[in-house]
C-alpha positions in Angstrom: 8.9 -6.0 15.8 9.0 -2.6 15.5 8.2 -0.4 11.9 8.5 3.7 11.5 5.9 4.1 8.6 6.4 8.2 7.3 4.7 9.0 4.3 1.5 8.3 2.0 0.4 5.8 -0.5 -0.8 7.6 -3.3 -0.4 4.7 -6.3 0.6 1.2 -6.2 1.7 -0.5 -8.8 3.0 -4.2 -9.1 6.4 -5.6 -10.1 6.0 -7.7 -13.4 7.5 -11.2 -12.3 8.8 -12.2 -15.6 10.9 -8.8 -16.3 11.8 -8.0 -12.7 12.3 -4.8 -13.9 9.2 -3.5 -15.5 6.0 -1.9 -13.1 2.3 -2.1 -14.2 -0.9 -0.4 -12.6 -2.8 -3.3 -10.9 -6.4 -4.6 -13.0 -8.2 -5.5 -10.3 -10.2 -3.5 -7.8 -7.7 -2.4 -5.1 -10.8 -1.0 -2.5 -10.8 -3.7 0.0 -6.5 -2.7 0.0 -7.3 1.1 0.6 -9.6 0.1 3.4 -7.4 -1.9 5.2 -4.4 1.6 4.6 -7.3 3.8 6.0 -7.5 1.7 8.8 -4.1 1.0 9.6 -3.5 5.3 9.0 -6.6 5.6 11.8 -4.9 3.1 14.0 -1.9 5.0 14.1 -3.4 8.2 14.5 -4.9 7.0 17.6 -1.9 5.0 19.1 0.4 7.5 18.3 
């Protein structure tokens, strides 16, 4: 499988499931997700 990633997360933001159409800012503490981006971004800096 191959993926082009181009770009940076700045904000994330969650689809509401009921709406399908509305977006809301996540409530929960999102660090564990930015450590697994920073990661990922280090991984490809170093592969590519």
């Amino acid at each position: 499988m191959n993926r082009i990633y181009q770009g940076r997360v700045s904000k994330i933001q969650f689809l509401q499931p009921e709406s399908r159409k509305e977006w809301s800012e996540p409530k929960e503490d999102l660090t564990p997700l930015w450590q697994h981006h920073e990661l990922f971004q280090d991984a490809v800096v170093v592969i590519g």
